[in-house]
C-alpha positions as CSV (number, residue, x, y, z in Angstrom):
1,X,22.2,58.0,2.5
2,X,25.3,58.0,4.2
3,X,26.7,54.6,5.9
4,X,28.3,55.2,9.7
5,X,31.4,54.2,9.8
6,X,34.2,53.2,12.5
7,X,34.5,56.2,14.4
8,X,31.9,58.1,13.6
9,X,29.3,60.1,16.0
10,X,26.2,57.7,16.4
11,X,23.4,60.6,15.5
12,X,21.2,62.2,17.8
13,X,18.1,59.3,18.1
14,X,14.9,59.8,20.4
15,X,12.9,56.1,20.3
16,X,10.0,56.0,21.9
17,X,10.3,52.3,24.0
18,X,7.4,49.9,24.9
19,X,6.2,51.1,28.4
20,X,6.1,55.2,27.3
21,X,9.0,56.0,28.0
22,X,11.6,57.9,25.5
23,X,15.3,58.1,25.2
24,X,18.2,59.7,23.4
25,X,20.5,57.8,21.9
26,X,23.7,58.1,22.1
27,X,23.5,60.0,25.3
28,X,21.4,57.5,27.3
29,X,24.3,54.9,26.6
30,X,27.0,57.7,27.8
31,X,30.1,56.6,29.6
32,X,29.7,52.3,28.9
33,X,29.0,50.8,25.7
34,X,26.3,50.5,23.9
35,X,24.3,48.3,20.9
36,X,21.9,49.6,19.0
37,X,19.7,47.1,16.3
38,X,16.9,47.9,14.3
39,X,15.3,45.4,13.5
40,X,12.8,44.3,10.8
41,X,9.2,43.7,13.1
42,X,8.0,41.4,15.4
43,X,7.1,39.6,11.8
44,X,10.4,38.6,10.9
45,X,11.6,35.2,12.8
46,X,15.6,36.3,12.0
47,X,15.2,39.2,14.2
48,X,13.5,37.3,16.9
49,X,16.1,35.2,17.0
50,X,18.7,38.2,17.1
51,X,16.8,40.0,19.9
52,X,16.5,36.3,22.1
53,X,20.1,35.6,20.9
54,X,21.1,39.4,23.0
55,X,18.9,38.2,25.8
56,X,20.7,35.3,26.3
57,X,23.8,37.1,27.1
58,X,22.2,40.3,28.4
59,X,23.6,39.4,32.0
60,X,27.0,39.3,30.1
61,X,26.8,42.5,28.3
62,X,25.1,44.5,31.6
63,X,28.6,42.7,33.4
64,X,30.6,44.5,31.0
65,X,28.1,48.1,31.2
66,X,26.9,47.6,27.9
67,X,23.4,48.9,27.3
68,X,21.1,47.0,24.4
69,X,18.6,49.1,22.3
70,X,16.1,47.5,19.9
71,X,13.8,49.6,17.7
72,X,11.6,48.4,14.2
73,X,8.3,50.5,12.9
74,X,6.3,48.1,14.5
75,X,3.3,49.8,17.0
76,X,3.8,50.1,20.4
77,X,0.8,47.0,20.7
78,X,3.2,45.0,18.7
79,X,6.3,45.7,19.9
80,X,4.8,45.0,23.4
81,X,3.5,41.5,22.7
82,X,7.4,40.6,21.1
83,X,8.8,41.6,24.4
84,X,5.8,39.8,26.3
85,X,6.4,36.5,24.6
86,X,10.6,36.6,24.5
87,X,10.9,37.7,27.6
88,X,13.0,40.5,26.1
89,X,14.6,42.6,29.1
90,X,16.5,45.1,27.2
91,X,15.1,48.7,26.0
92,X,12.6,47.8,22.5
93,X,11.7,50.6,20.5
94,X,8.3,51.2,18.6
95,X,6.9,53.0,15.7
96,X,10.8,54.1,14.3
97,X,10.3,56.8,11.1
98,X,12.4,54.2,8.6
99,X,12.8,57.4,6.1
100,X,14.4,59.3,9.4
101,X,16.3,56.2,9.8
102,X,17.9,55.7,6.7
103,X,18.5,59.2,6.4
104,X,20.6,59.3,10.1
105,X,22.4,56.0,9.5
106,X,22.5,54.6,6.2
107,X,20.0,51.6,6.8
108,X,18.2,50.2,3.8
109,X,14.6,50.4,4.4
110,X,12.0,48.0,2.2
111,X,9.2,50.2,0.5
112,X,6.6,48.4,0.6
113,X,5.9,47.3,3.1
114,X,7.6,49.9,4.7
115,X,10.4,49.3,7.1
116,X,13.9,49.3,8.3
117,X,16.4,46.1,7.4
118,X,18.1,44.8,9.9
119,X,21.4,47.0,10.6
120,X,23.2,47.5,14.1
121,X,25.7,49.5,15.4
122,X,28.1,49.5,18.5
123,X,28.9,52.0,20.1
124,X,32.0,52.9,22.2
125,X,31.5,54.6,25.4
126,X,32.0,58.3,23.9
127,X,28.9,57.4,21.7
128,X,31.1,56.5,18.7
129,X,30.7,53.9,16.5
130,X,33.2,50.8,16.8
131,X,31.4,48.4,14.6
132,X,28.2,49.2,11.7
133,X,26.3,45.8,10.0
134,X,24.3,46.5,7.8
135,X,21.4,44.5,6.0
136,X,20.0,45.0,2.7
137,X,17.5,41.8,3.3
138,X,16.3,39.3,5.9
139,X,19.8,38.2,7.0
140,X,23.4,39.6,8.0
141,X,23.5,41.0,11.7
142,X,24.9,41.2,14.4
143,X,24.7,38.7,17.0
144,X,24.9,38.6,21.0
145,X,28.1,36.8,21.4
146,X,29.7,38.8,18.8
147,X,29.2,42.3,20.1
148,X,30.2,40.4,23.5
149,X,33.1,39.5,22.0
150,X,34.0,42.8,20.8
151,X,33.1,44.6,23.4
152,X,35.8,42.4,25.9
153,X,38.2,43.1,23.0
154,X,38.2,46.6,23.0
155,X,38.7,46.3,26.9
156,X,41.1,44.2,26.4
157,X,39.6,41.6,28.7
């Protein structure tokens, strides 16, 4: 397991997201920034509040071209009804490999039940990583107005 790291390459991701549709990550997020969170499952009431906490300032972070990724081992059935009843607006991903995870990023996984803690990353617009959080149980993250924050940093806003 190797932990990312400031300025480090974000690995080569493909997430399947609620709807059918698939993306690469980092290159879907090329040329503006970009936050990437896995989270727990639609289970876990700390990462519902992370995922409404980056909807709240989602008009904010698409202001500042800033693209939000969500992903969790959850089914595509379950990952649906989460964005149904949050009203979640951003790109969620379903049914994440946690071993793949881990393996890419450094993110603790729980065995058993199997899946990803919650860990985030933010990346610069070269697909780089400015910031890594990660989680080794059902709290530490990142949260909206803190990659916000970082993000208008960095630009020096």
């Amino acid at each position: 397991m190797t932990l990312l790291h400031p300025g480090d390459t974000f690995p080569d991701l493909d997430v399947s997201v609620v709807g059918g549709d698939s993306l690469s990550i980092p290159a879907a997020m090329a040329g503006g920034f970009g936050v990437v969170l896995f989270n727990r499952g639609a289970w876990c009431p700390f990462c519902t509040a992370q995922l409404r906490g980056f909807q709240r300032v989602k008009s904010d972070l698409d202001d500042l071209g800033a693209t939000v990724v969500s992903l969790s081992v959850d089914d595509e059935p379950t990952a649906a009804e989460m964005v149904d009843k949050h009203k979640l607006t951003f790109l969620v991903g379903h049914s994440a490999d946690a071993h793949k995870l881990s393996e890419l990023t450094g993110a603790f996984i729980n065995p058993d039940p199997l899946f990803v803690q919650a860990t985030g990353f933010l990346l610069d617009p070269e697909g780089k990583v400015l910031l890594s959080a990660y989680s080794s149980g059902a709290i530490g993250r990142i949260v909206g107005e803190d990659a916000l924050g970082m993000i208008r940093h960095v630009q020096g806003q």
